[in-house]
C-alpha positions as a Markdown table, in Angstrom:
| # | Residue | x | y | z |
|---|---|---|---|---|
| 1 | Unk | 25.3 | -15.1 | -11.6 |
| 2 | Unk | 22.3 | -13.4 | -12.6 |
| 3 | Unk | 19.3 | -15.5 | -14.4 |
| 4 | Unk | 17.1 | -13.6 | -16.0 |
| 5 | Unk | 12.7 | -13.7 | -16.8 |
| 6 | Unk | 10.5 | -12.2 | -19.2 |
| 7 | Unk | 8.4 | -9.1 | -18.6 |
| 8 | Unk | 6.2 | -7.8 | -20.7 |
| 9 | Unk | 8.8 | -8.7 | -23.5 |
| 10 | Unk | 11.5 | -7.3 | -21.3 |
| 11 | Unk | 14.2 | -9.3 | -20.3 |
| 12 | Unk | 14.7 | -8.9 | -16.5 |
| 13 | Unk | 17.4 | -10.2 | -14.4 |
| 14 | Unk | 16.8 | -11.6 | -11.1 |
| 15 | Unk | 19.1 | -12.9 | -8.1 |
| 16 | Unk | 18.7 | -16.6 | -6.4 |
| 17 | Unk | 15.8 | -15.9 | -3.8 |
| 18 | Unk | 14.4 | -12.8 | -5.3 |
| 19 | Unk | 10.8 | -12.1 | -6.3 |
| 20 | Unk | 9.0 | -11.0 | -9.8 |
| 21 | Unk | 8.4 | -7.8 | -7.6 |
| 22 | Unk | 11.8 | -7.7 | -6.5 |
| 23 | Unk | 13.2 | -8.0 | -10.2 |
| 24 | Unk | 11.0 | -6.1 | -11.7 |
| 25 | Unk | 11.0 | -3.1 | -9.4 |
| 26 | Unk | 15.4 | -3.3 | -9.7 |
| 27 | Unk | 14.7 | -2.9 | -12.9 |
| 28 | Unk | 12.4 | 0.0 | -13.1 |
| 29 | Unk | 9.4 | -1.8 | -14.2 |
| 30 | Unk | 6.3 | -0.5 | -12.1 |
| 31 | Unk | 4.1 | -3.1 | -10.8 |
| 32 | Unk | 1.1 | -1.9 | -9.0 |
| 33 | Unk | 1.0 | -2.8 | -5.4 |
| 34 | Unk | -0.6 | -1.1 | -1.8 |
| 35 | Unk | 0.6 | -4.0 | 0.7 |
| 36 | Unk | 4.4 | -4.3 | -0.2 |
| 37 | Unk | 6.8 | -2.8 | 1.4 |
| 38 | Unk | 10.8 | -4.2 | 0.2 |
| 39 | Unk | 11.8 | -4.0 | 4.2 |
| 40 | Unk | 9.0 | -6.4 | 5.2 |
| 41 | Unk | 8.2 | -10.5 | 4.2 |
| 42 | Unk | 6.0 | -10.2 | 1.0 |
| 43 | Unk | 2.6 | -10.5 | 2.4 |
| 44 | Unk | 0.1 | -10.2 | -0.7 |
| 45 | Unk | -2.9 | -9.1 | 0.7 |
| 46 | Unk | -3.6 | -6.3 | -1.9 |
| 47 | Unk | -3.8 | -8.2 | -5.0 |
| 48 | Unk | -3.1 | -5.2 | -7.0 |
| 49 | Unk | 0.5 | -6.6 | -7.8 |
| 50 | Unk | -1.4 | -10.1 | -9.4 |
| 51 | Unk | 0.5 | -11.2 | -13.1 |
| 52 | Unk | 0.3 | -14.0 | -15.4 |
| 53 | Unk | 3.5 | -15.9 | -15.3 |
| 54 | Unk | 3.1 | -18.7 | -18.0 |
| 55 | Unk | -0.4 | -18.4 | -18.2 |
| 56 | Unk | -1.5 | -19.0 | -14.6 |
| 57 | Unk | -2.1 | -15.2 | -12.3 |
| 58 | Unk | -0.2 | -15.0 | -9.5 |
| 59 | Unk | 0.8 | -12.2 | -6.4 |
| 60 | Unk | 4.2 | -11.3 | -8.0 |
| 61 | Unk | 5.4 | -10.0 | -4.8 |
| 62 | Unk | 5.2 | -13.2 | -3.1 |
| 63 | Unk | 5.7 | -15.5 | -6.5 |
| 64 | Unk | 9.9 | -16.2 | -6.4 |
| 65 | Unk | 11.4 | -15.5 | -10.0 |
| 66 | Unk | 12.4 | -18.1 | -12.1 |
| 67 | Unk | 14.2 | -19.0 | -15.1 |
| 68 | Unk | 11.6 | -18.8 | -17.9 |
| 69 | Unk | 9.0 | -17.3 | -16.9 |
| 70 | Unk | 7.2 | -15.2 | -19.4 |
| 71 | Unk | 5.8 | -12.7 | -17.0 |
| 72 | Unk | 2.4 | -10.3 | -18.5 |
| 73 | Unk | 2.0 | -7.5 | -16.2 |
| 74 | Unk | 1.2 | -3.8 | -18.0 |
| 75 | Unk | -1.7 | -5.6 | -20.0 |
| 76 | Unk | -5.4 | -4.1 | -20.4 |
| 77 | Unk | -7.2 | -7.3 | -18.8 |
| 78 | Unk | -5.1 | -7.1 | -15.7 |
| 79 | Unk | -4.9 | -3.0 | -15.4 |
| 80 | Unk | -8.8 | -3.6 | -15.3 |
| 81 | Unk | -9.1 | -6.2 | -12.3 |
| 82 | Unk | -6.5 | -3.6 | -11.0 |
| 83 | Unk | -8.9 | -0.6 | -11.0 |
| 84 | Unk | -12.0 | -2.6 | -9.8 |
| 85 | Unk | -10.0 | -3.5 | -7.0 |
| 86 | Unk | -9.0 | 0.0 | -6.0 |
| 87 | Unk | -12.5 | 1.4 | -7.1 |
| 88 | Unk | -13.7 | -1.1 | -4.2 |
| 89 | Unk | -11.1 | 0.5 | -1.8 |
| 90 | Unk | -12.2 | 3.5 | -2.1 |
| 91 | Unk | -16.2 | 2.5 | -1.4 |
| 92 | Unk | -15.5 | 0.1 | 1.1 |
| 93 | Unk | -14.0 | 3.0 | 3.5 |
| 94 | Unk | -14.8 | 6.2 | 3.9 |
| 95 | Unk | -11.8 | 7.9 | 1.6 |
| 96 | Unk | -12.9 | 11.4 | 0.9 |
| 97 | Unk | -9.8 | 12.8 | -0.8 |
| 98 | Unk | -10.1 | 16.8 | -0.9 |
| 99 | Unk | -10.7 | 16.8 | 3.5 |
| 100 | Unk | -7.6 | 14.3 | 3.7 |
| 101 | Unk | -4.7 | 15.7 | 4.8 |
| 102 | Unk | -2.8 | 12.8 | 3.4 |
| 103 | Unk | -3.8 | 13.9 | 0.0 |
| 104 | Unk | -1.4 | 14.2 | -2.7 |
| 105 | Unk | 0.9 | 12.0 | -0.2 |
| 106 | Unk | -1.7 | 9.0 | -0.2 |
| 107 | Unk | -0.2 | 5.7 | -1.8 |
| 108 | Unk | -3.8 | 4.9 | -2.5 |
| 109 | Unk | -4.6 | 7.9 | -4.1 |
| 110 | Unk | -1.2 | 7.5 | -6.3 |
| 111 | Unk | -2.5 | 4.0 | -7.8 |
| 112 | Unk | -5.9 | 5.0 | -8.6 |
| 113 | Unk | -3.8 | 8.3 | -10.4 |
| 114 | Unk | -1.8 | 5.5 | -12.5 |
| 115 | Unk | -4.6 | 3.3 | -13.0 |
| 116 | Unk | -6.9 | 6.4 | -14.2 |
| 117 | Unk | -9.5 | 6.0 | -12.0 |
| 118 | Unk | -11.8 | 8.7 | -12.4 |
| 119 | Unk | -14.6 | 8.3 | -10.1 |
| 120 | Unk | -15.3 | 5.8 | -7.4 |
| 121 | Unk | -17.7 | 4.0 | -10.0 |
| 122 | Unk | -19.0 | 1.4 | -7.1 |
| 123 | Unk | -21.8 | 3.0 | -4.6 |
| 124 | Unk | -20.2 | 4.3 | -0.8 |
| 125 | Unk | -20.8 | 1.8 | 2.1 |
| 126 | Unk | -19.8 | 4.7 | 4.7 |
| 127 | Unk | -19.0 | 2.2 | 7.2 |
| 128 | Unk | -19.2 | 3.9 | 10.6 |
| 129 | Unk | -15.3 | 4.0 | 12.1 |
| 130 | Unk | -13.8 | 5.4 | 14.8 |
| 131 | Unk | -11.3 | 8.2 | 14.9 |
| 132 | Unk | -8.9 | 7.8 | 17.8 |
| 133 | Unk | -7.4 | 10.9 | 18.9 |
| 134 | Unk | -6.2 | 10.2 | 22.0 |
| 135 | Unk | -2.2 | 9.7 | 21.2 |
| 136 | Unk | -0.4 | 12.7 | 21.7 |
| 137 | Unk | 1.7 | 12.8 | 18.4 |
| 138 | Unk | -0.3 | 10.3 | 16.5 |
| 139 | Unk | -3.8 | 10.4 | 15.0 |
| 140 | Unk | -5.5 | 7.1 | 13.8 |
| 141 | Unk | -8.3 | 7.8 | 11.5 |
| 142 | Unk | -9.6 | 4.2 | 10.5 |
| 143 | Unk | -11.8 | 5.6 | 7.9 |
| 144 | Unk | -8.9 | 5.0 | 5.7 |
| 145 | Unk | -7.6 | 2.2 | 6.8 |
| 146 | Unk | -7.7 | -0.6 | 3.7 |
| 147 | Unk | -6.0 | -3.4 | 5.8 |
| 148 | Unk | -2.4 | -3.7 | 4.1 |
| 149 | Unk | -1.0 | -5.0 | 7.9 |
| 150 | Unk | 1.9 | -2.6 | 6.8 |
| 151 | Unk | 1.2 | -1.0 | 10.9 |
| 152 | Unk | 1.0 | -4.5 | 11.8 |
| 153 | Unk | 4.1 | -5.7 | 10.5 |
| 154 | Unk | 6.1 | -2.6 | 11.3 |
| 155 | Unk | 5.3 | -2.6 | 15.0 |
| 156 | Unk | 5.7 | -6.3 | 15.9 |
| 157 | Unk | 9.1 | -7.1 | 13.1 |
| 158 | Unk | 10.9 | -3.6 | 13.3 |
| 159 | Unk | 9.4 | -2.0 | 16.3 |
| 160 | Unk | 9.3 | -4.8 | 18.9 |
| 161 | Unk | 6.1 | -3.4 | 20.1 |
| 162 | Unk | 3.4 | -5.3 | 18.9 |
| 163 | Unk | 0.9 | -2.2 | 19.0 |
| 164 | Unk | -1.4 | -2.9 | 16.1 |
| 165 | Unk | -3.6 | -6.1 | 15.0 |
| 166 | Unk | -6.6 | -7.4 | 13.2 |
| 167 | Unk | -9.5 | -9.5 | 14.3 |
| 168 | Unk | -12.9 | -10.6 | 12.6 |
| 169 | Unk | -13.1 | -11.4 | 8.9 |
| 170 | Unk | -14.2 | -10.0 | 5.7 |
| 171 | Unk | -16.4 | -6.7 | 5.6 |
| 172 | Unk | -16.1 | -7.3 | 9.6 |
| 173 | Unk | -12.1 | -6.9 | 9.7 |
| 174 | Unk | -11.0 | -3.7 | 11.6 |
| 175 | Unk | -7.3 | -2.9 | 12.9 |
| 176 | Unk | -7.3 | -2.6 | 16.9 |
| 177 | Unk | -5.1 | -0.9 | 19.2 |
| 178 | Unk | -3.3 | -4.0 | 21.8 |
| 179 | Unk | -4.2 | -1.8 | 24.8 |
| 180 | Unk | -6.6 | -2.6 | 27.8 |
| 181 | Unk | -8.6 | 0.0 | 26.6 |
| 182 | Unk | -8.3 | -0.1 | 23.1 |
| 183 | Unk | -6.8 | 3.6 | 22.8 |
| 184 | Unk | -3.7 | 4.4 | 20.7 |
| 185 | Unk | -2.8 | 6.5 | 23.5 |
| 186 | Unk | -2.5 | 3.8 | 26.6 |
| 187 | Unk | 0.3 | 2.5 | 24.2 |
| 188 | Unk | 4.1 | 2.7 | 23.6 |
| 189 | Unk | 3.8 | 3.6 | 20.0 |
| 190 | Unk | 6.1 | 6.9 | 19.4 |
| 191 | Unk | 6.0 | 9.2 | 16.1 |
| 192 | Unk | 9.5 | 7.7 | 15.1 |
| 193 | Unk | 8.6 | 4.4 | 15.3 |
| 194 | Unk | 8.5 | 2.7 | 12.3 |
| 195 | Unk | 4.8 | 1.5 | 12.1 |
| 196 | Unk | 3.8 | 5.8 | 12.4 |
| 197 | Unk | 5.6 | 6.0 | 9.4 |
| 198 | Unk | 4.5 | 3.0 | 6.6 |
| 199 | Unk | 0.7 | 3.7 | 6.7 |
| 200 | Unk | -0.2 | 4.3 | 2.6 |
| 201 | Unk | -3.6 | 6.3 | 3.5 |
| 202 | Unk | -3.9 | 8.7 | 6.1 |
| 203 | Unk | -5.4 | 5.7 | 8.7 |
| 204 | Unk | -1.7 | 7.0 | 10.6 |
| 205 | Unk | -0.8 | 10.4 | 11.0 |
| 206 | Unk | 1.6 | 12.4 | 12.9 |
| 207 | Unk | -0.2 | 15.3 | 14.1 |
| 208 | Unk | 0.8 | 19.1 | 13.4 |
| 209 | Unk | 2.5 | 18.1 | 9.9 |
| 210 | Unk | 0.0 | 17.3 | 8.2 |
| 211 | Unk | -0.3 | 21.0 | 5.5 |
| 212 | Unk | 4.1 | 21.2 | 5.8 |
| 213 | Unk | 3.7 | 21.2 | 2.6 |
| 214 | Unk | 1.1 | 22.4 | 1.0 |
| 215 | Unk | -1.7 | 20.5 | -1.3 |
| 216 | Unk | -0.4 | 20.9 | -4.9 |
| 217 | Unk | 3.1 | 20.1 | -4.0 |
| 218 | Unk | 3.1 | 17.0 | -2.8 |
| 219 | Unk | 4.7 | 14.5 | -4.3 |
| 220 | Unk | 2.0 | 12.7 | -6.1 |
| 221 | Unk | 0.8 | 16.1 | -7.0 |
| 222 | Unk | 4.0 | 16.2 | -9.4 |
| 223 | Unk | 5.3 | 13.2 | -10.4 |
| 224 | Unk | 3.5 | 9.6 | -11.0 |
| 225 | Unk | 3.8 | 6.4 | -8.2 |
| 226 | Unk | 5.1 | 4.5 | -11.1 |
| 227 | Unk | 8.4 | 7.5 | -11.0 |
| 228 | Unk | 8.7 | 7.7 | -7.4 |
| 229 | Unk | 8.5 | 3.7 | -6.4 |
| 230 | Unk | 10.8 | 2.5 | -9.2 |
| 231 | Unk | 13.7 | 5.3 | -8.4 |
| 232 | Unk | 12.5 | 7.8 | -11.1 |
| 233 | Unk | 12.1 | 11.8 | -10.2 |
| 234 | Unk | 10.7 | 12.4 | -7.1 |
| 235 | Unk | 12.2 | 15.6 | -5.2 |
């Protein structure tokens, strides 16, 4: 039997042992997020997916739902935080949208859309990252990579491969390669494998794909993140 929790005035039901994200996204209400993906454990590295739940901010993606909870998510004060935090994304990397191939495909790039991000507002740190281009099928650009552990997860839970990682801390975290010599290429990881596929930048792509489709009909070129992610048009 379903129980059911508050959002945003809404009444939600939610299932024994699932999360505000969870409920909210089964329900069609859009909550923010870069670091979720439903087929992984919650993680909730991003942030963007905080809400107050009964006064007190929380990750809602790792938060379980519970009876009575009187959830605020679509609220100005937390659609601010929201945008700061993606306005730092963009600075902190080197994400230059019009030379991305990802463009218009870019998870990143969809939130800062929703949000109505405008400019990056923050000054550039053009951190200096390598470009590994030495995988046959697979290009790793970590200019854009923001950190999510979505590679991470996908290689070691659903992939059994164990290909991706990160090490240091801070401004001085970058994702490495688990090969002797640190190339994508001296590793196992194929273009079907799962962890090619989750990437919500363009840190991952699978090389000659990339302008399939052309720029202006992509799919965050025509419909919103908020459509797409909570099972609304997105052909």
């Amino acid at each position: 039997m379903s129980k059911n929790i508050i959002i945003d005035g809404l009444t939600v039901p939610f299932q024994e042992g699932q999360t505000i994200m969870d409920a909210a996204m089964a329900a069609g209400l859009y909550i923010p997020h870069l670091c979720h993906n439903p087929e992984f454990k919650p993680h909730g590295s991003c942030k963007l997916c905080t809400v107050n739940v009964n006064g007190r901010n929380v990750a809602s993606c790792t938060m379980p739902a519970a009876e009575g909870q009187q959830v605020l998510n679509d609220i100005a004060e937390l659609n601010a935080e929201r945008l700061a935090l993606t306005q730092m994304l963009f600075v902190e990397g080197n994400h230059l949208c019009p030379a991305c191939e990802k463009s218009g495909n870019c998870n990143l790039q969809g939130v800062a859309y929703y949000l109505g991000m405008m400019s990056p507002h923050y000054n550039h740190f053009y951190p200096a990252r390598e470009v590994d281009a030495s995988h046959p099928d697979i290009l790793l650009d970590r200019n854009r990579c923001i950190y999510c552990e979505l590679c991470v997860r996908a290689s070691r839970d659903v992939d059994g491969k164990n290909v991706f990682g990160l090490t240091d801390r801070g401004i001085m975290t970058r994702l490495i390669v688990n090969a002797t010599s640190g190339l994508l290429g001296d590793t196992s990881l194929a273009a079907t494998d799962k962890a090619a596929q989750v990437c919500p930048t363009g840190a991952l792509l699978v090389k000659r794909k990339g302008f399939a489709v052309p720029i202006g009909s992509r799919i965050f070129d025509r419909h919103t993140i908020k459509d797409v992610q909570t099972g609304g048009s997105h052909e």
